[in-house]
FIZA-233778 format. One record per residue (C-alpha): residue in three letters; residue number from 1; z, y, x. Coordinates in Angstrom, 3 decimals. Example, Ala and Ser with C-alpha at 12.3 -4.5 7.8 and 13.67 -1.06 7.14 Angstrom:
! residues 2
+---------+-----+----------+----------+----------+
! residuo ! num !        w !        v !        u !
+---------+-----+----------+----------+----------+
!     ALA !   1 !    7.800 !   -4.500 !   12.300 !
!     SER !   2 !    7.140 !   -1.060 !   13.670 !
+---------+-----+----------+----------+----------+
***
This chain:
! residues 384
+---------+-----+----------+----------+----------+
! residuo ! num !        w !        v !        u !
+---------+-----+----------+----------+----------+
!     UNK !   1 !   -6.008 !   41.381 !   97.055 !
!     UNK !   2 !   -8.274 !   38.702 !   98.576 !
!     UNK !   3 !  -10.379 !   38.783 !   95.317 !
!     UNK !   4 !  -10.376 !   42.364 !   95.289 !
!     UNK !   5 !  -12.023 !   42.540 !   98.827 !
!     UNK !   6 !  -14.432 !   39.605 !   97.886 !
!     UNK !   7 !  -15.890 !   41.472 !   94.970 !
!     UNK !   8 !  -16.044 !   44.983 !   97.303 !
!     UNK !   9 !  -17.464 !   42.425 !   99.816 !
!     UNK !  10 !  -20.093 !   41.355 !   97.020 !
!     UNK !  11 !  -20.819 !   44.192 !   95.811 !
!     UNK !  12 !  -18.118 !   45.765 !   93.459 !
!     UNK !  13 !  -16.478 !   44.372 !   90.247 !
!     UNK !  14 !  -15.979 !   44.878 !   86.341 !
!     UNK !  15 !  -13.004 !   44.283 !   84.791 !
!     UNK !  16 !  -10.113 !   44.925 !   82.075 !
!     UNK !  17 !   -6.509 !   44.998 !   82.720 !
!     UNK !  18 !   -3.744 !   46.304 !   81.448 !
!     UNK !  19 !   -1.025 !   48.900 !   82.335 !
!     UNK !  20 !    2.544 !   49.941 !   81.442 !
!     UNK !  21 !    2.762 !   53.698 !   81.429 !
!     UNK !  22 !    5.897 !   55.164 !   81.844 !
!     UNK !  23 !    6.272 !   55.923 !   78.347 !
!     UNK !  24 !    6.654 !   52.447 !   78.171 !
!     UNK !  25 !    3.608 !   51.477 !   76.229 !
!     UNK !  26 !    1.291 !   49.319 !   77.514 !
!     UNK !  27 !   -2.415 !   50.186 !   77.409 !
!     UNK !  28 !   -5.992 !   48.423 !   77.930 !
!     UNK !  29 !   -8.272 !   49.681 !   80.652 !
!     UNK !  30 !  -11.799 !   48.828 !   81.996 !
!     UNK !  31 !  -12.154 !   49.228 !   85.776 !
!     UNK !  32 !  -15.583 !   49.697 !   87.515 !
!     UNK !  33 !  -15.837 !   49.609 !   90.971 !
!     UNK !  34 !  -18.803 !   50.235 !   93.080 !
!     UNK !  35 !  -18.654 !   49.629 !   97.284 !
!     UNK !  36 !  -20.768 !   51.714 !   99.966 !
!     UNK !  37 !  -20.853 !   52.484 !  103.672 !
!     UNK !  38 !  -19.427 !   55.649 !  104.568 !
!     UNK !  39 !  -20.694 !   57.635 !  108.014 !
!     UNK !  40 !  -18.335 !   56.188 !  110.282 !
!     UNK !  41 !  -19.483 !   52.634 !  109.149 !
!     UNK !  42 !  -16.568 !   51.804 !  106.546 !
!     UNK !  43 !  -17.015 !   50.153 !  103.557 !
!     UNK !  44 !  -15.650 !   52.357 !  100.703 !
!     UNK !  45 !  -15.343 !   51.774 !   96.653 !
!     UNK !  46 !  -15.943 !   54.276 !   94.108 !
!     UNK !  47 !  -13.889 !   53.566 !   90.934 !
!     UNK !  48 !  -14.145 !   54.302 !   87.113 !
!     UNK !  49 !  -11.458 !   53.684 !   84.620 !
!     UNK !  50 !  -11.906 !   53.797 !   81.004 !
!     UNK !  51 !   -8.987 !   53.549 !   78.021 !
!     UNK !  52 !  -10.571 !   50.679 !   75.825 !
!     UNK !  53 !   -6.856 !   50.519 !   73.858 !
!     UNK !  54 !   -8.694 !   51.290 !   70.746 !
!     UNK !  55 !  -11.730 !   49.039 !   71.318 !
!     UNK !  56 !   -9.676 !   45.840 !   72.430 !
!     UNK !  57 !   -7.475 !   46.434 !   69.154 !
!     UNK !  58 !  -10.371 !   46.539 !   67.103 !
!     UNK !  59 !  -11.938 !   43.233 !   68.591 !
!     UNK !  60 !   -8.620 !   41.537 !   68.054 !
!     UNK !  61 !   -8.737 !   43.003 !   64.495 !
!     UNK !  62 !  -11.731 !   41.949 !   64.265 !
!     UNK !  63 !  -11.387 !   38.408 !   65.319 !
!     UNK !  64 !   -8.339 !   38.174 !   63.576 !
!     UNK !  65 !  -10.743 !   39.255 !   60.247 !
!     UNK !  66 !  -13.358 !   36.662 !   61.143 !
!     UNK !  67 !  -10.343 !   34.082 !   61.410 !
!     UNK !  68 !   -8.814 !   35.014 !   57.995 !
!     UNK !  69 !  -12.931 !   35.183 !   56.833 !
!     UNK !  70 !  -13.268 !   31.559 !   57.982 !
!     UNK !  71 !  -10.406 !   30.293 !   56.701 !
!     UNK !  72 !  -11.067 !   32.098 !   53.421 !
!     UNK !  73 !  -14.359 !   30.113 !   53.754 !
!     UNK !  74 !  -12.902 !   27.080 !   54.216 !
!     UNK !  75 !  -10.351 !   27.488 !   51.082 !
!     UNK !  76 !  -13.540 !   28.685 !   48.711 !
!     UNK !  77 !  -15.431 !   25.481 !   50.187 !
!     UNK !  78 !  -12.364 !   23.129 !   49.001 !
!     UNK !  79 !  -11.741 !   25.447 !   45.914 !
!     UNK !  80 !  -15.601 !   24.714 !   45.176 !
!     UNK !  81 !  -15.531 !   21.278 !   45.779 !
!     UNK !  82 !  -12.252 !   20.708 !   43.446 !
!     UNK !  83 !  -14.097 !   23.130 !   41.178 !
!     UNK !  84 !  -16.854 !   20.662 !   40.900 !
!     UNK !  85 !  -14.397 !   17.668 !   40.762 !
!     UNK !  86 !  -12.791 !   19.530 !   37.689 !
!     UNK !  87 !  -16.394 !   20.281 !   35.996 !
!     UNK !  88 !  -17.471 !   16.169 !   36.375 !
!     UNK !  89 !  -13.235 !   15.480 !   35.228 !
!     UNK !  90 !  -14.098 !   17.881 !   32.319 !
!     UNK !  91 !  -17.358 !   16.921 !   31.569 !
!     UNK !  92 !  -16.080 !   13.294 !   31.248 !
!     UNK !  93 !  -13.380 !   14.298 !   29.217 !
!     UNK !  94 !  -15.312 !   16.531 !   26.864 !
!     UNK !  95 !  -16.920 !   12.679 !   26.174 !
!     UNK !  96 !  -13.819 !   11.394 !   25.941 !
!     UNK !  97 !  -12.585 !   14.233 !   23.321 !
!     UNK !  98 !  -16.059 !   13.941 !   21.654 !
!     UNK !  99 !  -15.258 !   10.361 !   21.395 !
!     UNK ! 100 !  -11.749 !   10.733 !   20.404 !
!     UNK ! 101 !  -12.773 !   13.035 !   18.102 !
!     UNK ! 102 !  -14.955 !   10.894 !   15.965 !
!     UNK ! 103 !  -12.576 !    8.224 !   15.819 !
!     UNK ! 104 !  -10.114 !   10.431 !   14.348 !
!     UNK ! 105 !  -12.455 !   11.382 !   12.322 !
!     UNK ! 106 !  -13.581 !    8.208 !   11.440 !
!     UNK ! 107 !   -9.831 !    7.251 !   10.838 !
!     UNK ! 108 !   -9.081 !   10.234 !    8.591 !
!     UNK ! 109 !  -12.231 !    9.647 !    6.691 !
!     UNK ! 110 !  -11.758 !    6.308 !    5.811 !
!     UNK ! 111 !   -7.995 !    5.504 !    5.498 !
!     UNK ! 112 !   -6.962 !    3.685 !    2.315 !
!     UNK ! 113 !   -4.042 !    6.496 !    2.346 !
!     UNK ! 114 !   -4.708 !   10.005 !    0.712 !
!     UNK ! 115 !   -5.262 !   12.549 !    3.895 !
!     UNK ! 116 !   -4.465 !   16.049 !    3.384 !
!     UNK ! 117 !   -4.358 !   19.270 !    5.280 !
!     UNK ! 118 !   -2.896 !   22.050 !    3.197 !
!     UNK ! 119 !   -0.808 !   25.307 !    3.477 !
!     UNK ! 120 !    1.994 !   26.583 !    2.238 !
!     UNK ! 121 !    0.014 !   29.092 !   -0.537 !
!     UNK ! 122 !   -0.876 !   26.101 !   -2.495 !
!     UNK ! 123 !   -4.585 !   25.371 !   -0.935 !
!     UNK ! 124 !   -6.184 !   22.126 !   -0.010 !
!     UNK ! 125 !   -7.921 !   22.664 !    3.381 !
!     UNK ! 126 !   -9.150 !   19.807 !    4.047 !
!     UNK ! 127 !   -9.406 !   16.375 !    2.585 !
!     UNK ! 128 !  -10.262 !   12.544 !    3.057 !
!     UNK ! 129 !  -12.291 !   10.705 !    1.576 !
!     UNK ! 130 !   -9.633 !    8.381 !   -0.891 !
!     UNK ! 131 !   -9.181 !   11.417 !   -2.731 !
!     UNK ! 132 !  -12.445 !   11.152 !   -4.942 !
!     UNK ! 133 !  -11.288 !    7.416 !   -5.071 !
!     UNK ! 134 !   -8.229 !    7.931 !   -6.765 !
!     UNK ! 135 !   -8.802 !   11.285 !   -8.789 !
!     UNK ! 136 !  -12.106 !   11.458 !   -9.616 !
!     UNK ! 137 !  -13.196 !   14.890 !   -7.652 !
!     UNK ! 138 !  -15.418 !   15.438 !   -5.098 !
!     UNK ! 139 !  -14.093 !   17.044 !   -1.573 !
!     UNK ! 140 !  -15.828 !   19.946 !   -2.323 !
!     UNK ! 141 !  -14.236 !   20.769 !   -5.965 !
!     UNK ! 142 !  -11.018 !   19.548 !   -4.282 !
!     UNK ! 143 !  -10.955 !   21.571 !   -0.960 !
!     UNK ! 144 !  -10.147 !   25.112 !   -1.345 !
!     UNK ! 145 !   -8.571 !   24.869 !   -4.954 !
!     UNK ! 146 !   -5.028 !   25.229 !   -5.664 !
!     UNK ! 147 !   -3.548 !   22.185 !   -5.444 !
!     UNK ! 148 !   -0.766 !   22.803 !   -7.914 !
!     UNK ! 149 !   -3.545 !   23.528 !  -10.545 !
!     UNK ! 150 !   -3.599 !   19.577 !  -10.543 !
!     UNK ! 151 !    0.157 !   18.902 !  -10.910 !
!     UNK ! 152 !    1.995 !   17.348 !  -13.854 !
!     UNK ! 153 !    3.363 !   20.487 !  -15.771 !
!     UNK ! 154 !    6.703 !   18.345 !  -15.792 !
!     UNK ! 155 !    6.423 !   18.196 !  -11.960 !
!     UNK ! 156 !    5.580 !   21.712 !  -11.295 !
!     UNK ! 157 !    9.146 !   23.098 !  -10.046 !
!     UNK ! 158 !    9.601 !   20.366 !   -8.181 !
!     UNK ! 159 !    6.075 !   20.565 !   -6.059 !
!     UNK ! 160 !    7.707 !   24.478 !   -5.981 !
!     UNK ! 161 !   10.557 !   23.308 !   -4.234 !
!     UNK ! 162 !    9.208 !   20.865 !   -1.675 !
!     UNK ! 163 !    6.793 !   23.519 !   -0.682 !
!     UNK ! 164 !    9.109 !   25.849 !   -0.056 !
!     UNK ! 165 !   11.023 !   23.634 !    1.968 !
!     UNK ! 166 !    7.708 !   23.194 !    3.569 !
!     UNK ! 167 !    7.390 !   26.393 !    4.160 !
!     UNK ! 168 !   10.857 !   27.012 !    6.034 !
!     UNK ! 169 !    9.658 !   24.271 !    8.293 !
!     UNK ! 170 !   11.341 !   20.948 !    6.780 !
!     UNK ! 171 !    9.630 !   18.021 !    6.555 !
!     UNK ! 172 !    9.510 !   16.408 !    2.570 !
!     UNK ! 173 !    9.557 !   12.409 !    2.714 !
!     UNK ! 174 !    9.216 !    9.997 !    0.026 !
!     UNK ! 175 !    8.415 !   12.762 !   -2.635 !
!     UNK ! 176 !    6.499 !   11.708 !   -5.339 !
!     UNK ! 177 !    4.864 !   13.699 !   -8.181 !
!     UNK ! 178 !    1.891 !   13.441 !  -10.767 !
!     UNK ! 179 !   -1.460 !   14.153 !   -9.891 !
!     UNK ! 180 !   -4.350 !   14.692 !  -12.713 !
!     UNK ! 181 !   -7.271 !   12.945 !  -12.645 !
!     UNK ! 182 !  -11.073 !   14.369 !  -13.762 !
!     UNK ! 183 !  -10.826 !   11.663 !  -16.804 !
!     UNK ! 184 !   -7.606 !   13.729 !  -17.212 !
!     UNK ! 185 !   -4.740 !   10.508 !  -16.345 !
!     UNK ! 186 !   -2.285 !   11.471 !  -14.298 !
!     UNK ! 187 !   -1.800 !    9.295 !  -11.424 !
!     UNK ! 188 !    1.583 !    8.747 !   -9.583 !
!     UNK ! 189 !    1.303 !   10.214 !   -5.605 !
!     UNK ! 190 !    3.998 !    9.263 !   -3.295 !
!     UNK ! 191 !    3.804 !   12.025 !   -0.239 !
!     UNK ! 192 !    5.213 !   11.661 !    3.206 !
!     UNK ! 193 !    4.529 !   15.624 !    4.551 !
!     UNK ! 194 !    4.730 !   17.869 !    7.905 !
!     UNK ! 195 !    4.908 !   21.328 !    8.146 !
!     UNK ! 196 !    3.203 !   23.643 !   11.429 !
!     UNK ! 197 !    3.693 !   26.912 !   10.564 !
!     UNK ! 198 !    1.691 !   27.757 !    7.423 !
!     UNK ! 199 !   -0.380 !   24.727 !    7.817 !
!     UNK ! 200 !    1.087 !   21.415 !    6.112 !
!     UNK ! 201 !   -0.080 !   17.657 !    7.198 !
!     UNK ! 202 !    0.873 !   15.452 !    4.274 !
!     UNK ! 203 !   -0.253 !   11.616 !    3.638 !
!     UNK ! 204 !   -0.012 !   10.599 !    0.048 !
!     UNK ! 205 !   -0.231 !    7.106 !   -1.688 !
!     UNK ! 206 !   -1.314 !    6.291 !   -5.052 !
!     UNK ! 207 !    1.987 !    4.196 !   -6.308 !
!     UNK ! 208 !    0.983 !    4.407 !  -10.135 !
!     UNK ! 209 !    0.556 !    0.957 !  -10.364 !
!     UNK ! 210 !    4.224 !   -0.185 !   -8.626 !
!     UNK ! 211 !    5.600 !    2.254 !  -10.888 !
!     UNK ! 212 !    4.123 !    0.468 !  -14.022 !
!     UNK ! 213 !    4.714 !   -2.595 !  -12.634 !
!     UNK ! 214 !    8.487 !   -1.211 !  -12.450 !
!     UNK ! 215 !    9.133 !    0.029 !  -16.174 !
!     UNK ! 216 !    6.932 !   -2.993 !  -17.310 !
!     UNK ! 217 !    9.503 !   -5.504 !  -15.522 !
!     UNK ! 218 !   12.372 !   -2.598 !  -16.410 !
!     UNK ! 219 !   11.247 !   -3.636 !  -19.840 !
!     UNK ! 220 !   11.240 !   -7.225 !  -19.718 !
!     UNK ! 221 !   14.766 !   -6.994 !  -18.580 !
!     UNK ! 222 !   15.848 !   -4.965 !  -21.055 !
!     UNK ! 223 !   13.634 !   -7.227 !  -23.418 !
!     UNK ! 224 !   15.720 !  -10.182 !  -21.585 !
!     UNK ! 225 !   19.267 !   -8.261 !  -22.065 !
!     UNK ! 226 !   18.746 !   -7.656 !  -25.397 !
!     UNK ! 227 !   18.291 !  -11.681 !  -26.353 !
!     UNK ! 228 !   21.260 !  -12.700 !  -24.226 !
!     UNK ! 229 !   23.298 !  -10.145 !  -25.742 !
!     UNK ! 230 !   22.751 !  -11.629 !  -29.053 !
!     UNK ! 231 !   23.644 !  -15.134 !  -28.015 !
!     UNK ! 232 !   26.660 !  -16.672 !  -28.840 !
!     UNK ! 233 !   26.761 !  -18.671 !  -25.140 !
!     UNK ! 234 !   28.357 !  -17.211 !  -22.340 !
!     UNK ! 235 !   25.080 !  -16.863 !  -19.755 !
!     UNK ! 236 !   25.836 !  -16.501 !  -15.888 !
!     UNK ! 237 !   23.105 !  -15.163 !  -13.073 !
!     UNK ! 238 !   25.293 !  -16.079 !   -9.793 !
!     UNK ! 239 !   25.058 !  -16.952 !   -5.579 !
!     UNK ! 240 !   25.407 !  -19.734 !   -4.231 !
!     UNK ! 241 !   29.264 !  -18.856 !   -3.527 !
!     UNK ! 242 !   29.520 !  -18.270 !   -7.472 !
!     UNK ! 243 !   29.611 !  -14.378 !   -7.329 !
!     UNK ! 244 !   28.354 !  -13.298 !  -10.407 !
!     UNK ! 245 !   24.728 !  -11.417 !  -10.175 !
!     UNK ! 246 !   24.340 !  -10.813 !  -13.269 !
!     UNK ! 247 !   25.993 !  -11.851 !  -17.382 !
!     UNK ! 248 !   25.769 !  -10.888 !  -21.193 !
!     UNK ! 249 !   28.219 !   -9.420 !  -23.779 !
!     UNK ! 250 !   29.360 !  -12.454 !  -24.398 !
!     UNK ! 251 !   30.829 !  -13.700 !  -21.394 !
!     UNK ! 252 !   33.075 !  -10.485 !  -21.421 !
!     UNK ! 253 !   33.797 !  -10.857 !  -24.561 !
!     UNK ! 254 !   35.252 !  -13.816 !  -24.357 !
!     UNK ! 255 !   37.885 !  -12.455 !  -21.428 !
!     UNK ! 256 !   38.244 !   -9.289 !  -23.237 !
!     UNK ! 257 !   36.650 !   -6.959 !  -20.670 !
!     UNK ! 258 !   33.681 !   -5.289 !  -19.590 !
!     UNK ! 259 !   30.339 !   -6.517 !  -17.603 !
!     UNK ! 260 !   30.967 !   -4.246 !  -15.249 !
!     UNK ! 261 !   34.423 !   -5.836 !  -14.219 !
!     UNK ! 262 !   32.730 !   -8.690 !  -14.001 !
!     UNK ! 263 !   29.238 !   -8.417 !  -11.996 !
!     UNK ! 264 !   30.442 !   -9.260 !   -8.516 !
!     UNK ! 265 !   33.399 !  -11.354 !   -8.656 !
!     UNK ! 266 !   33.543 !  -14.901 !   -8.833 !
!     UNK ! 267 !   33.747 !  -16.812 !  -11.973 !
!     UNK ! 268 !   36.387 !  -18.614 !  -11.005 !
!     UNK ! 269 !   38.838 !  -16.035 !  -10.626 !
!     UNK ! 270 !   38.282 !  -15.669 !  -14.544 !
!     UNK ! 271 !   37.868 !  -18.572 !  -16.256 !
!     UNK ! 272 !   39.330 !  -20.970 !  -13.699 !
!     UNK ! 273 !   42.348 !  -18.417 !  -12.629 !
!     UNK ! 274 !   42.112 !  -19.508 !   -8.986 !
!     UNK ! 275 !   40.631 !  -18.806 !   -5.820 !
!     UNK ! 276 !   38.946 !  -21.953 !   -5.218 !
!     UNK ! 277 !   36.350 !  -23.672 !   -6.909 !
!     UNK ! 278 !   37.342 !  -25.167 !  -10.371 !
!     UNK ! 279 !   37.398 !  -28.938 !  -10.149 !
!     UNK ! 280 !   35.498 !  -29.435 !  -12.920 !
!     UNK ! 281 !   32.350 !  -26.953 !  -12.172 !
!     UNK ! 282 !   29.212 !  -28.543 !  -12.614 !
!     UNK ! 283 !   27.693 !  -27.249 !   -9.851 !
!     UNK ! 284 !   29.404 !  -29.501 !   -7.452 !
!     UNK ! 285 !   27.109 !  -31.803 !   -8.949 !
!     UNK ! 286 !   24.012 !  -29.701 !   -8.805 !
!     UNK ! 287 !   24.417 !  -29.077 !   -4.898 !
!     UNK ! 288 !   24.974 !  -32.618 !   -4.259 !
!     UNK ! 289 !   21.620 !  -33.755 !   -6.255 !
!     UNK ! 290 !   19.384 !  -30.682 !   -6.807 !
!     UNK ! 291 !   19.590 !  -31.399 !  -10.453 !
!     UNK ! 292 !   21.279 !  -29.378 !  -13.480 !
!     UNK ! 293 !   24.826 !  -31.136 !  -14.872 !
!     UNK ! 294 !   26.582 !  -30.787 !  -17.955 !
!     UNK ! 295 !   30.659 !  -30.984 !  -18.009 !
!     UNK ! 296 !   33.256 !  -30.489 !  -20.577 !
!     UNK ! 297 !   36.926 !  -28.460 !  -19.617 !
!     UNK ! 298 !   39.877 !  -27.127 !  -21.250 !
!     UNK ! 299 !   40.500 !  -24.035 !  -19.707 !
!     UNK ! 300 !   44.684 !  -23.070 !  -19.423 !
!     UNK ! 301 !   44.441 !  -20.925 !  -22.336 !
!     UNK ! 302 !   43.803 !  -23.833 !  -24.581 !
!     UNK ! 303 !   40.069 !  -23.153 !  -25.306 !
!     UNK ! 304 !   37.639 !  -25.990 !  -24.217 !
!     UNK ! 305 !   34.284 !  -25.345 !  -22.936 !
!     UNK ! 306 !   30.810 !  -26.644 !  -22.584 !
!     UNK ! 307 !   29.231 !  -26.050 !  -19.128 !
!     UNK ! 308 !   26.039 !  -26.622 !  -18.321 !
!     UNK ! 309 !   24.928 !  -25.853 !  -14.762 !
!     UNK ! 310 !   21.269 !  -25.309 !  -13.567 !
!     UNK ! 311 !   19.855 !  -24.636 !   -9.977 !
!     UNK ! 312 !   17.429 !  -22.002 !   -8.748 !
!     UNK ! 313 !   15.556 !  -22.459 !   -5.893 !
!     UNK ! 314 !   12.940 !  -20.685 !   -4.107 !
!     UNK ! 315 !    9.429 !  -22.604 !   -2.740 !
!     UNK ! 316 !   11.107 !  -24.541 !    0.186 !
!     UNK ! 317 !   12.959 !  -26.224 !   -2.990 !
!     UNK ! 318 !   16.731 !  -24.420 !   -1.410 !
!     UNK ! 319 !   18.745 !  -24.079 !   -3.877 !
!     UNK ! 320 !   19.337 !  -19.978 !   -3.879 !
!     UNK ! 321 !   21.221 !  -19.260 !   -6.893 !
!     UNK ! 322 !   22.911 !  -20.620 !   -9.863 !
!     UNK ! 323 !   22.628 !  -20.202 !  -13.864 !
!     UNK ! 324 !   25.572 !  -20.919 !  -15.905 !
!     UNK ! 325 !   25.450 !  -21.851 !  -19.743 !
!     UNK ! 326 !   28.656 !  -22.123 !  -20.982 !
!     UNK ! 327 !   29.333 !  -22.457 !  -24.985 !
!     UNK ! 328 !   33.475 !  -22.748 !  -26.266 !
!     UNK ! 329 !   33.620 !  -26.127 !  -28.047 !
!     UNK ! 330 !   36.990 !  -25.512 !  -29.199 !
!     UNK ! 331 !   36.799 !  -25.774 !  -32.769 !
!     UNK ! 332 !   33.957 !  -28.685 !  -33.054 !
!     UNK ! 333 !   36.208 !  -30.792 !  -30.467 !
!     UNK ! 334 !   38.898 !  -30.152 !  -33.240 !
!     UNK ! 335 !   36.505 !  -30.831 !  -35.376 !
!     UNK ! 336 !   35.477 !  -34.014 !  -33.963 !
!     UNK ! 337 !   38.931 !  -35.134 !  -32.821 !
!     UNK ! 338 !   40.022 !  -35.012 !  -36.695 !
!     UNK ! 339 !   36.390 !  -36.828 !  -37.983 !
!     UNK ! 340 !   37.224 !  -39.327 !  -35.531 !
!     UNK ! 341 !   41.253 !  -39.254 !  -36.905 !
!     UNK ! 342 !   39.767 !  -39.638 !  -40.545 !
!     UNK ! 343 !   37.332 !  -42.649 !  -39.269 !
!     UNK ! 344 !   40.246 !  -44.509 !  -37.750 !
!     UNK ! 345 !   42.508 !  -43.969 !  -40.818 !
!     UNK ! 346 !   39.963 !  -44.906 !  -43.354 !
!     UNK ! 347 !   38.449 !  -48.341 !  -40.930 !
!     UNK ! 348 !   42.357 !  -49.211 !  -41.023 !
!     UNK ! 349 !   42.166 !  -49.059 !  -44.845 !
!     UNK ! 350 !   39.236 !  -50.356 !  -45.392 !
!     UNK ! 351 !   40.330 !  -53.142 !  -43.206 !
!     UNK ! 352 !   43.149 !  -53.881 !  -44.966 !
!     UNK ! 353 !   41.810 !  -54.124 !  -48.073 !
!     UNK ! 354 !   41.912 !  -57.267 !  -50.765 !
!     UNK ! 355 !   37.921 !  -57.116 !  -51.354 !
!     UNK ! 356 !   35.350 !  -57.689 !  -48.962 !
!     UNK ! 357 !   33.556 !  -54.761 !  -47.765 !
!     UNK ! 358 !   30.318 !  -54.048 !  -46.192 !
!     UNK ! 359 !   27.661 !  -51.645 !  -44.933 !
!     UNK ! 360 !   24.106 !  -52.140 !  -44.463 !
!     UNK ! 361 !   20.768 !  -49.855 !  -43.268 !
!     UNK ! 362 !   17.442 !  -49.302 !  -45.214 !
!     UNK ! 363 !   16.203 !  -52.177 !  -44.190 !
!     UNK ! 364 !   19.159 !  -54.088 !  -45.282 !
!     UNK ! 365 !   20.420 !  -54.830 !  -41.778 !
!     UNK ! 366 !   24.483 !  -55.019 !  -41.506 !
!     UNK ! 367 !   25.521 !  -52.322 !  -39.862 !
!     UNK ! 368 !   29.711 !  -53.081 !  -40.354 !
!     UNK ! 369 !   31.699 !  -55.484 !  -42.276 !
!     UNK ! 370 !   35.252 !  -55.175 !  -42.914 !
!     UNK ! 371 !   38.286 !  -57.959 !  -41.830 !
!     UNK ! 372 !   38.149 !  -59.522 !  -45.508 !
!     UNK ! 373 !   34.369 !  -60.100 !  -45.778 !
!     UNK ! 374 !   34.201 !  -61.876 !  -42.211 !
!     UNK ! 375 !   37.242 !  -64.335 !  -43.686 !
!     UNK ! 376 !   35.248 !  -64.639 !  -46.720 !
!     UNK ! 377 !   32.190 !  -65.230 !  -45.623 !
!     UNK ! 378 !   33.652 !  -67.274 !  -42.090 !
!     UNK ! 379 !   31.929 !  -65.453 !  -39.280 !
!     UNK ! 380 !   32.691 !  -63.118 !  -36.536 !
!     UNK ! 381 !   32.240 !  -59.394 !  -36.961 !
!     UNK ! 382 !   29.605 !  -59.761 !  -33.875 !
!     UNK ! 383 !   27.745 !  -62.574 !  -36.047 !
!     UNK ! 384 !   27.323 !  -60.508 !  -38.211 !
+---------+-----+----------+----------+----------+
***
């Protein structure tokens, strides 16, 4: 009240305000008041009201729009700025990937390993460099062709097969086929290979080499076989705890079995008929000095042996393995048990004889004398 008489004082007001009608809603009006002097000397105030409802709504709208403008402004600002961010992030990655790129690249140009991208109808896509290397072509007679145009015809179904497991998205390791060269050799290819849909990554290495390397030592084993086959000793290949490795025909002959019964046992469950170590194996003596032995036995089946016991040992000089050369002596110990019968019967004759008797060398050195010539004669069989 005091402020309304202090602006009729002053000389009216303007204002807004707001009023509950009795409808209940609330509305927005401006009120204008302007004061005078009536006759009589009283101060009196004419007053206009207006309904600004509408108008206030729409400034509140309309702040409320500048508000949601500004923020929107500040969101495109940081959405700019992280937009730039990103364009200087991507810009130095698009070095990074240009980088990458050429080291890959690089890598897949020049790896000693056959490269390949291919797909599942049988094309090369794309190729490395190895591949002139190893079959003569250049990438561009090579990339786009048929790669099964350059299989082994012996191979063929089998490069079939791997594709189509290729194809129904398995991967094909350690496959190996024969590639043919432009000089027309086929070389051995040993693939490792990754399927992606119709697209196949595959890395290939030339392995014709190791595979002659394999038949040629294949062959020198067989060569090997073969010889100790035809020997008449028994020839043992064994560890160190005298498990048999490997042994010819004629060690299983001479047990009455196969080789095959006895590659992996130990000898002296055969020839010894015990679990331990035979007491007279030479190689007690070849551990002990590093050096190969020679023993006689009689095994308990009567038969004697010859055993002669050699070490194998690697560069540090440890003794890895054994090799066993055993020959059966029976018959020339008989031999040489009777010879040496015969020598003692006939030196007991000859001793005993009437006449003196005597033996002497090319160059007329005595080499024996019997009882009767040392009496004759009146030295000592040593003197002599």
């Amino acid at each position: 009240e005091e402020e309304r008489r202090v602006k009729l004082g002053s000389g009216g007001f303007d204002s807004e305000a707001r009023f509950r009608l009795p409808s209940g809603e609330v509305r927005c009006y401006r009120l204008i008041s302007r004061p005078r002097r009536a006759g009589n000397g009283d101060i009196i105030a004419d007053g206009f009201e207006f309904d600004i409802t509408e108008k206030k709504q729409a400034e509140q709208d309309l702040i409320k729009k500048n508000e949601e403008i500004e923020a929107a402004n500040e969101e495109l600002q940081a959405a700019l700025e992280e937009m730039e961010a990103t364009n200087e992030a991507l810009t130095l990655s698009g070095r990074e990937l240009e980088e990458k790129t050429r080291e890959l690249d690089s890598y897949f140009n020049y790896a000693l390993d056959l490269f390949c991208i291919a797909d599942t109808d049988g094309h090369f896509r794309r190729l490395n460099l190895e591949w002139e290397k190893v079959l003569g072509y250049t990438i561009n007679e090579l990339e786009g062709a048929g790669f099964l145009d350059f299989v082994h015809p012996d191979d063929t179904d089998a490069t079939l097969a791997a594709v189509s497991d290729l194809d129904s998205q398995k991967e094909v390791l350690s496959f190996t086929n024969r590639y043919r060269r432009k000089d027309g050799e086929y070389r051995w290819l040993e693939w490792r290979s990754f399927p992606a849909g119709k697209l196949i990554y595959a890395a290939a290495r030339d392995i014709t080499d190791h595979i002659r390397n394999e038949e040629a030592l294949k062959e020198k084993e067989r060569a090997m076989k073969l010889i100790l086959d035809s020997i008449f000793e028994m020839f043992l290949f064994q560890d160190t705890d005298h498990r048999i490795i490997w042994t010819n025909r004629a060690a299983a002959e001479s047990l009455n079995i196969r080789i095959e019964d006895l590659v992996g046992k130990k000898c002296h469950e055969f020839w010894g008929q015990s679990e331990e170590e035979c007491g007279f194996c030479p190689f007690k003596v070849v551990r002990e000095t590093g050096l190969s032995h020679e023993a006689e036995t009689t095994t308990p089946d009567g038969r004697s042996w010859n055993i002669r016991g050699y070490p194998v040992k690697d560069e540090s000089g440890k003794i890895t393995n054994y090799v066993e050369v055993t020959s059966e002596i029976t018959e020339s110990k008989r031999t040489r048990e009777e010879l040496i019968q015969s020598e003692e019967k006939y030196r007991r004759i000859v001793d005993t004889a009437m006449e003196g008797i005597w033996q002497v060398d090319s160059e007329f050195r005595i080499i024996y004398v019997n009882r009767r010539m040392t009496l004759m004669l009146g030295y000592e069989e040593s003197e002599l």
